[in-house]
C-alpha positions in Angstrom: -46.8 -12.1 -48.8 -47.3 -8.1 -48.2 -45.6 -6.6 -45.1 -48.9 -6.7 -43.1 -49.1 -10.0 -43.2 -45.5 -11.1 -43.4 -45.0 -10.1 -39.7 -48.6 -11.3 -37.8 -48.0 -14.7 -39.8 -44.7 -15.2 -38.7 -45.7 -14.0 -34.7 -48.5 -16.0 -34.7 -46.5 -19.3 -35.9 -43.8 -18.7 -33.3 -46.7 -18.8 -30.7 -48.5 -21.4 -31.8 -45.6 -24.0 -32.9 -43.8 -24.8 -29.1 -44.8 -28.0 -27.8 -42.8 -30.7 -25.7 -41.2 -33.0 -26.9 -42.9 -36.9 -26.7 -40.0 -38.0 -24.2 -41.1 -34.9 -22.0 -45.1 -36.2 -22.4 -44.3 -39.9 -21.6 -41.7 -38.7 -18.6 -44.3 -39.9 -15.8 -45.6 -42.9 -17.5 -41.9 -44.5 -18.1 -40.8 -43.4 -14.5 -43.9 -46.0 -12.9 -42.7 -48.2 -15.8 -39.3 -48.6 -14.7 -40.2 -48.4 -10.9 -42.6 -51.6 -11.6 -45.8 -49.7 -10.7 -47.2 -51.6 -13.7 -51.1 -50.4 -12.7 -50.3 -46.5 -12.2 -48.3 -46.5 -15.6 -51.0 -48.8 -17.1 -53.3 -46.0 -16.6 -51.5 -43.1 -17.4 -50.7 -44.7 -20.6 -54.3 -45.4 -21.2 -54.7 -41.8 -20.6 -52.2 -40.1 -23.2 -53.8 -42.9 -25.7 -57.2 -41.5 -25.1 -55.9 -38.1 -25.1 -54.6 -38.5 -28.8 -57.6 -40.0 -30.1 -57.6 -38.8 -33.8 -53.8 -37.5 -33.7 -51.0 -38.2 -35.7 -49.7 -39.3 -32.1 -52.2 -42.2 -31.2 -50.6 -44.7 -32.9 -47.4 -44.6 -30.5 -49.5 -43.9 -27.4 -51.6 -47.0 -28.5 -48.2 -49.3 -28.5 -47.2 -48.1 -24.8 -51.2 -48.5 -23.6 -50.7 -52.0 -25.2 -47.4 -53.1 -24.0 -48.0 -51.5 -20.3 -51.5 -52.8 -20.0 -50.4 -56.6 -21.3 -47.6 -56.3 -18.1 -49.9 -55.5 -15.5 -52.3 -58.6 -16.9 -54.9 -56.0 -18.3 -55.5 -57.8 -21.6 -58.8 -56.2 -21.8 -56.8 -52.7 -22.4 -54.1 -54.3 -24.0 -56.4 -56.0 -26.3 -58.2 -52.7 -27.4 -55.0 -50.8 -27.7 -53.3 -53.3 -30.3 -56.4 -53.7 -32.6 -56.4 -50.1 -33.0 -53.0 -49.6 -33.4 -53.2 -52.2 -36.1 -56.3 -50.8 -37.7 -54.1 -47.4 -37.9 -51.2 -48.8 -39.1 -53.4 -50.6 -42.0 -55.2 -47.6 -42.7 -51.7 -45.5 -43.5 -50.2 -48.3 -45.4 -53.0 -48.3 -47.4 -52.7 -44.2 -48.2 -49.0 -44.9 -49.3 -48.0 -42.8 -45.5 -48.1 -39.7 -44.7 -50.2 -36.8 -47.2 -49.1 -34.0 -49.1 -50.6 -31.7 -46.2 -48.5 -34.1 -43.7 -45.5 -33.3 -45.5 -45.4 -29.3 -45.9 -45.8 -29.0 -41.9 -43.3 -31.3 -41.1 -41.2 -29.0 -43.6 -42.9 -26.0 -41.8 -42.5 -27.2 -38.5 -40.4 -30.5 -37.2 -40.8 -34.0 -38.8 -42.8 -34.8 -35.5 -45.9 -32.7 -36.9 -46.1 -35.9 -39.3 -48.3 -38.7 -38.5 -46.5 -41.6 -36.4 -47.0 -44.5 -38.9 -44.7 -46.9 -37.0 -41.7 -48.8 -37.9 -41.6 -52.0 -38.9 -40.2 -53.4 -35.6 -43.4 -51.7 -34.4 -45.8 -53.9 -36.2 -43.7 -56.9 -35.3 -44.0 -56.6 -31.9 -47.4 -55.3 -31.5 -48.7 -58.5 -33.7 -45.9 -60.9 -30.7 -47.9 -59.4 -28.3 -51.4 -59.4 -28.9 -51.0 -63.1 -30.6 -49.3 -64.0 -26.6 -52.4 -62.3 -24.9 -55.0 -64.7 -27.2 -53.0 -67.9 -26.3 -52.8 -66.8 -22.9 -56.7 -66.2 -22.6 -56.9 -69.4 -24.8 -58.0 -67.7 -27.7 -56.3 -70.1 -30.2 -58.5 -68.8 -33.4 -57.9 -65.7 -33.0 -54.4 -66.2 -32.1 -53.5 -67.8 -35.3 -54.9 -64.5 -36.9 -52.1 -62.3 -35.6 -49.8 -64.7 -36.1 -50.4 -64.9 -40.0 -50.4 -61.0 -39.6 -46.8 -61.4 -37.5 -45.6 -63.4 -40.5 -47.0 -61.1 -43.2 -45.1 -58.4 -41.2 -41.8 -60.2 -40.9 -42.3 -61.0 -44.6 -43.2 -57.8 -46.1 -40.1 -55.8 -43.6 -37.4 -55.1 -46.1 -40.0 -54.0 -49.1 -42.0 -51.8 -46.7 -38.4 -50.0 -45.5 -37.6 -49.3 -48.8 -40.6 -47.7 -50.7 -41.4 -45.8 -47.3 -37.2 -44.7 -47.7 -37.5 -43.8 -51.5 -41.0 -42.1 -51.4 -39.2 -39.7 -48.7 -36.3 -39.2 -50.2 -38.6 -38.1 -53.4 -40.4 -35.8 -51.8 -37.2 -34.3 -50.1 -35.6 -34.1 -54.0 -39.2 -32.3 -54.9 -39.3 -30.0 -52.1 -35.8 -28.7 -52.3 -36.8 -26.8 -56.3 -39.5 -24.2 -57.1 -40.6 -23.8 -60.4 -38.2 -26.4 -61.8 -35.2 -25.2 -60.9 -33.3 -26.1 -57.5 -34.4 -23.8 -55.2 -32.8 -25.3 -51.4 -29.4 -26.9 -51.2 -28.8 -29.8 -49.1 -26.5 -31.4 -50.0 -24.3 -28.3 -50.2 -24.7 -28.3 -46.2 -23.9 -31.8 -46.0 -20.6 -31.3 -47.5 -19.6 -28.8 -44.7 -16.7 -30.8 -43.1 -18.0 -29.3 -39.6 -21.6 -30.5 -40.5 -20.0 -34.1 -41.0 -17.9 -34.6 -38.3 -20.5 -32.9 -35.6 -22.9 -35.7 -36.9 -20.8 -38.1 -37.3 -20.2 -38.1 -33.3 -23.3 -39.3 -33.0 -24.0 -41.3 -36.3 -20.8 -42.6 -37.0 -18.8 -41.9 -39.8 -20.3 -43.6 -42.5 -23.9 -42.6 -41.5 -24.0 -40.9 -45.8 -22.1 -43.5 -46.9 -22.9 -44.8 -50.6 -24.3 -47.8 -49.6 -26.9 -46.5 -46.8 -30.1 -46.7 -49.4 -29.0 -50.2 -50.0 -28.6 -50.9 -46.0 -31.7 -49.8 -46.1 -33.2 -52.6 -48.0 -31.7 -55.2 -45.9 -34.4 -57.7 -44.2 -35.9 -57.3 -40.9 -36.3 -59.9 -38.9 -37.2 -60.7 -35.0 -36.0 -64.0 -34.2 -38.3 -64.0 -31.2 -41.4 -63.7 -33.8 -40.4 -66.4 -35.7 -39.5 -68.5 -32.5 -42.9 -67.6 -31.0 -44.8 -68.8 -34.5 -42.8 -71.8 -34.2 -43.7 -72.6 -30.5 -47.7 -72.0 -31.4 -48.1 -74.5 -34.3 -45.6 -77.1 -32.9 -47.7 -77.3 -30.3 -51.1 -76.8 -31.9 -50.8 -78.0 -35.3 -54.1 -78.6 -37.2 -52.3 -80.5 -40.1 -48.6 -81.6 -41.0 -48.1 -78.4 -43.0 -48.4 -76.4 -39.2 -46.0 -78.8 -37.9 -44.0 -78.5 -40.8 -43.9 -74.8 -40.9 -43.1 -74.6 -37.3 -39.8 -75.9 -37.9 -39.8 -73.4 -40.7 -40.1 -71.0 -37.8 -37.9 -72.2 -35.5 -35.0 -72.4 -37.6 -35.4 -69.1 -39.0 -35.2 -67.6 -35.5 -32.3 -69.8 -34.7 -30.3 -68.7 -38.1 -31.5 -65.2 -37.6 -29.5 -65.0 -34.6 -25.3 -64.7 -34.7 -24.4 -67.6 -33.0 -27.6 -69.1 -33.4 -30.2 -69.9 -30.0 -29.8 -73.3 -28.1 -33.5 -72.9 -27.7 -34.8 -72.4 -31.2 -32.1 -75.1 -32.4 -33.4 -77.9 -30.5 -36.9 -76.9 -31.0 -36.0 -76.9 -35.0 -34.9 -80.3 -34.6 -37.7 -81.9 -32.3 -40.5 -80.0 -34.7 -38.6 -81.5 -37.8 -39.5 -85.2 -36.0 -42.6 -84.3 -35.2 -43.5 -83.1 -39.2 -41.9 -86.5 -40.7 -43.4 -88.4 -38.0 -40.5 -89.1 -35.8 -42.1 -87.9 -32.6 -45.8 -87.5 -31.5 -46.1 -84.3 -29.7 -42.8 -81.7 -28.8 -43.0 -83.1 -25.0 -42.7 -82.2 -21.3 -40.8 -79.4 -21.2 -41.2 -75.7 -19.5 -40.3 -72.6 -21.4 -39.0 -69.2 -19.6 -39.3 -66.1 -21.5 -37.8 -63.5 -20.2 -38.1 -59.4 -21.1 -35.0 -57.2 -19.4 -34.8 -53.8 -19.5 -36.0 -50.9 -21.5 -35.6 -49.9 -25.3 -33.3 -46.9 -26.4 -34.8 -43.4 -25.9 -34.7 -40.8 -28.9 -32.7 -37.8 -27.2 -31.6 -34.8 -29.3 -28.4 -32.9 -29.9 -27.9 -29.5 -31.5 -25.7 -28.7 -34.6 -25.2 -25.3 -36.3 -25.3 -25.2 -39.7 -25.0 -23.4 -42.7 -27.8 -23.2 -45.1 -28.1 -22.4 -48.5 -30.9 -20.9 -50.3 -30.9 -20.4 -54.3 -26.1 -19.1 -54.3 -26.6 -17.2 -51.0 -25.1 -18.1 -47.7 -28.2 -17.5 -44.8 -27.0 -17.3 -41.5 -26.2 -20.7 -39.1 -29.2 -22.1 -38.3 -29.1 -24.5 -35.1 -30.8 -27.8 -35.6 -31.6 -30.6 -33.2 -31.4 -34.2 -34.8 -32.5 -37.5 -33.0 -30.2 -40.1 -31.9 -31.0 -43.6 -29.8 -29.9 -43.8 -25.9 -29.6 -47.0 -24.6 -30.7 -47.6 -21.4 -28.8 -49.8 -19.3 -30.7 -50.8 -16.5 -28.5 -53.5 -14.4 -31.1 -56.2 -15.4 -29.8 -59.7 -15.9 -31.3 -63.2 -16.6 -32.5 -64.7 -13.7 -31.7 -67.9 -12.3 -34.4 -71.1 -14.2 -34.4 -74.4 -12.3 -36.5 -77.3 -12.0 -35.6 -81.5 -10.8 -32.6 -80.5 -10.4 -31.8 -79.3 -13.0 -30.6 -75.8 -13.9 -31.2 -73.8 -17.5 -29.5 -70.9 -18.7 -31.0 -68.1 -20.8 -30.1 -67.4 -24.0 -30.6 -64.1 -26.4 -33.3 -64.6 -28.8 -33.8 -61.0 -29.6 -31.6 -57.7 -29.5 -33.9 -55.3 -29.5 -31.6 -52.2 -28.8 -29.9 -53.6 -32.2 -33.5 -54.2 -33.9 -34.2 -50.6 -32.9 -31.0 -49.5 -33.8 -30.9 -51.1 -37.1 -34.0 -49.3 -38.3 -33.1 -45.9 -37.1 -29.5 -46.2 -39.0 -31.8 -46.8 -41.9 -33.7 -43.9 -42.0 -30.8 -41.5 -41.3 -30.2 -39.9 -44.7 -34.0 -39.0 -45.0 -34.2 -37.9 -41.2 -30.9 -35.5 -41.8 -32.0 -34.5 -45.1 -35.6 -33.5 -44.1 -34.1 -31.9 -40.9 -31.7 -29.4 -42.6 -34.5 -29.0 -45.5 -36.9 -27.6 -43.1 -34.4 -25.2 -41.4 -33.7 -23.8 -44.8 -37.3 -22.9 -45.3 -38.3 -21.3 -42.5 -34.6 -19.8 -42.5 -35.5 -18.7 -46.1 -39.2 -17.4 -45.0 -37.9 -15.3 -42.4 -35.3 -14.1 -44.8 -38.1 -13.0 -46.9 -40.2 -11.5 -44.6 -37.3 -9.7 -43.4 -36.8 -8.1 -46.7 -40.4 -7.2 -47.5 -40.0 -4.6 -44.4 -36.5 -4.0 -44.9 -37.5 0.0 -44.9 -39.5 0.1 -41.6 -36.8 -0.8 -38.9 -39.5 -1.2 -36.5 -40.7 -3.7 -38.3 -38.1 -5.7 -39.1 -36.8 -5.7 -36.0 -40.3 -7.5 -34.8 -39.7 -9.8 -38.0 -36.7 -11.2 -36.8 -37.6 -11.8 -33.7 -40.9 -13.3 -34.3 -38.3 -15.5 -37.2 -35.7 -16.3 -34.1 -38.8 -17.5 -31.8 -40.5 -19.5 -34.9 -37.1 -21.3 -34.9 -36.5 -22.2 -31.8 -40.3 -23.2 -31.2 -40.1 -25.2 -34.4 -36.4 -27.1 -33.7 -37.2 -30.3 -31.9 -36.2 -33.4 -33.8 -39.5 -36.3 -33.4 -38.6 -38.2 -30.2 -41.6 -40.6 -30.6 -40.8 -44.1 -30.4 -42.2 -47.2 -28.7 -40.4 -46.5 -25.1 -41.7 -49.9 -23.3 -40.6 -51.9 -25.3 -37.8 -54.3 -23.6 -34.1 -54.1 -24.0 -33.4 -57.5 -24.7 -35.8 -61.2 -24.6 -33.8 -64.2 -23.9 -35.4 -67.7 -23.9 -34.6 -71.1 -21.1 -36.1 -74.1 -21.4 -36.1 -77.2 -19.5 -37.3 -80.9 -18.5 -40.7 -80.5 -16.9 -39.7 -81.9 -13.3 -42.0 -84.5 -11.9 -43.7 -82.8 -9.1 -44.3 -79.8 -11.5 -42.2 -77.0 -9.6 -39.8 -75.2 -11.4 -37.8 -71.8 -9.9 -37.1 -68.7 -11.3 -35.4 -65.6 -9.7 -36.4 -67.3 -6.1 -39.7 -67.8 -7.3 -41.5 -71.1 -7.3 -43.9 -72.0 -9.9 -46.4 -75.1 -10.1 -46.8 -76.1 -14.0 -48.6 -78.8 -15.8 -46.5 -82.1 -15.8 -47.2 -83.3 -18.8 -47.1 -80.7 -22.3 -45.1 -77.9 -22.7 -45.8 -74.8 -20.2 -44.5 -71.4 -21.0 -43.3 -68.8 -17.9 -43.6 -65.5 -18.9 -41.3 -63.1 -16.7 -40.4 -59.2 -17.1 -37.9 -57.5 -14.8 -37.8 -54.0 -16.0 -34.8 -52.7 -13.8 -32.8 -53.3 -11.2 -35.6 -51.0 -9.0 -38.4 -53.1 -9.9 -39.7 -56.3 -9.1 -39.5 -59.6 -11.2 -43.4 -60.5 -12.6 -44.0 -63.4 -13.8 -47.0 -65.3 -15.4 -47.6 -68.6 -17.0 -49.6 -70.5 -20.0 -49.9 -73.5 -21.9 -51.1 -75.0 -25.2 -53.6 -76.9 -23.6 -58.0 -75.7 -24.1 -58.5 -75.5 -20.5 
């Protein structure tokens, strides 16, 4: 590049690059999410979805449209959001992820300039919920369709992880030479003993460790999926391989669990008598599903590090990388009683360790890609710098227009699925015979005869409990 370009090229980037960050964006929508105004953060989230028609953003605004809009019993919205969140996450599975172009601006830029493709505990999810809002408008059909996607997910979670992990860790090995020979050093950053331990505060020590691309391939699994499968063809079999597979199901999500779920266990043993004929139907019971709390937020911290381009030293360079914030939000099971009787909840899924697990994952690529992209645009101001090195005037505008490029260009990708819930635990009881059951102070009248499901969210201690209800039955 000639000096008068170098300098407009740089200034102009600097300008154009600052945005804020997607915690920043969703600040309003998750402060009437946690307050319980489910209608005002239903529509705010329908908004930003609207607003990132076409961007490499939509697909996470699509997930919070979908998840706020199925709380506030909008499953019109909610509906709309999940098929085109699917349809998206189809349509970059099928391109192999993000493209060439995709790739250099993340490099350019920050790794949030790539397209949001979701994570596997993304699909998972989004297929659990929009299969619950078809059973609970009674659209069985088209239930069982996003459950056979749900287990195709759940299936094809480990595989997925892995080719997404090696195809980025390629094109971080490819990006780091020019002309064949190694051109950006990585790894020689990594092996700053600073670097390590100021990443290691938030990553743990072992976060590089010589086993993380084989963590990486380990399965994924949401027991509450495989619970949720289980529930549907238990109680809506159309032949004994559906009953069959249902306790298929509900094992899994019992086994899938440390310590195993009361819940799914004795589901897993009532569907295994109703498959070999034992029992006719899975009985009078009433199911309480309850969502507590709020996933982890991606935060940011700063690190200054030494980068390397071709032998020479550059400068420090300070980077922001992601890590997860739990949220604690003082939520706790609620009290489930009916007849006299009184059930406790149970764990079914973790989702702070679901989340968790799949961020841990992705580290190496995430750090790698992070201190890759600092040594470019370190090592293109560097250059730019030393095309005008004889006109102090301008290389004093080079540097700074470099400094603000930096700064503008240094936020790690926050985006993640931010309504999603902390934790779901299951309860389940004896239908009583006048068909009340309680729960948190609530009373709610449910068929006597079949199995009922409660649905209930309490999102934090400031908000109230909601609660809905469905069963198996046509009408």
């Amino acid at each position: 590049m000639g000096r008068a370009r170098a300098i407009p090229a740089l200034a102009a980037a600097a300008l154009l690059a600052g945005c804020a960050t997607y915690v920043d964006e969703t600040g309003g929508l998750r402060a009437d999410w946690r307050s319980g105004n489910l209608k005002a953060a239903a529509q705010k989230a329908a908004e930003l979805s609207a607003e990132a028609e076409g961007s490499g953003d939509e697909l996470v605004f699509l997930l919070e449209s979908g998840a706020v809009s199925r709380a506030a019993a909008d499953f019109g919205q909610s509906r709309k959001s999940f098929d085109r969140a699917e349809q998206i996450m189809a349509e970059r599975d099928a391109r192999g992820g993000a493209g060439a172009g995709d790739e250099i601006a993340a490099i350019l830029a920050n790794q949030s300039y790539l397209p949001y493709s979701g994570y596997n505990y993304d699909r998972i999810m989004a297929a659990a919920y929009q299969a619950m809002n078809l059973i609970e408008l009674k659209e069985f059909e088209a239930a069982e369709v996003w459950l056979k996607k749900l287990e195709n997910f759940q299936a094809d979670a480990g595989a997925k992880n892995a080719a997404r992990i090696d195809a980025e860790m390629r094109a971080i090995q490819k990006a780091q030479t020019e002309g064949g020979k190694r051109k950006y050093d990585v790894s020689r950053t990594l092996a700053d003993a600073g670097v390590r331990g100021a990443l290691a505060q938030y990553y743990g020590a072992d976060f590089l460790a010589p086993d993380a691309a084989v963590r990486a391939r380990a399965v994924y699994a949401n027991p509450f999926a495989y619970w949720l499968s289980g529930l549907y063809f238990s109680n809506r079999p159309a032949d004994a391989s559906d009953k069959s597979r249902a306790a298929d199901f509900f094992r899994l999500a019992n086994q899938s669990l440390p310590g195993g779920n009361y819940v799914a266990a004795s589901d897993a043993a009532r569907a295994e008598a109703l498959a070999d004929g034992r029992a006719a139907a899975m009985g009078d019971f009433t199911y309480a599903i309850f969502e507590a709390g709020c996933a982890p937020l991606r935060r940011q911290f700063r690190v200054d590090l030494p980068l390397y381009i071709f032998a020479d030293a550059l400068p420090h360079v300070g980077v922001n990388f992601p890590y997860l914030a739990p949220a604690d939000s003082g939520v706790r099971p609620p009290a489930f009683s009916g007849g006299g009787k009184t059930a406790k909840f149970a764990k079914i899924a973790d989702m702070d360790e679901i989340v968790s697990r799949e961020f841990r994952d992705g580290l190496p690529v995430v750090v790698a890609r992070s201190i890759l992209s600092a040594a470019v645009k370190a090592g293109a101001q560097f250059a730019a710098q030393y095309a005008v090195r004889d006109n102090s005037a301008a290389l004093l505008l080079v540097a700074i227009a470099g400094s603000a490029y930096q700064a503008a260009t240094n936020d790690a990708d926050l985006r993640s699925w931010t309504t999603l819930p902390k934790a779901v635990y299951l309860a389940k009881l004896p239908t009583p015979r006048d068909g009340i059951v309680e729960i948190g102070g609530r009373k709610v009248s449910v068929d006597t005869s079949g199995v009922n499901v409660i649905v209930a969210k309490q999102i934090s201690s400031a908000s109230p409990l909601f609660v809905r209800k469905f069963n198996f039955k046509e009408k």
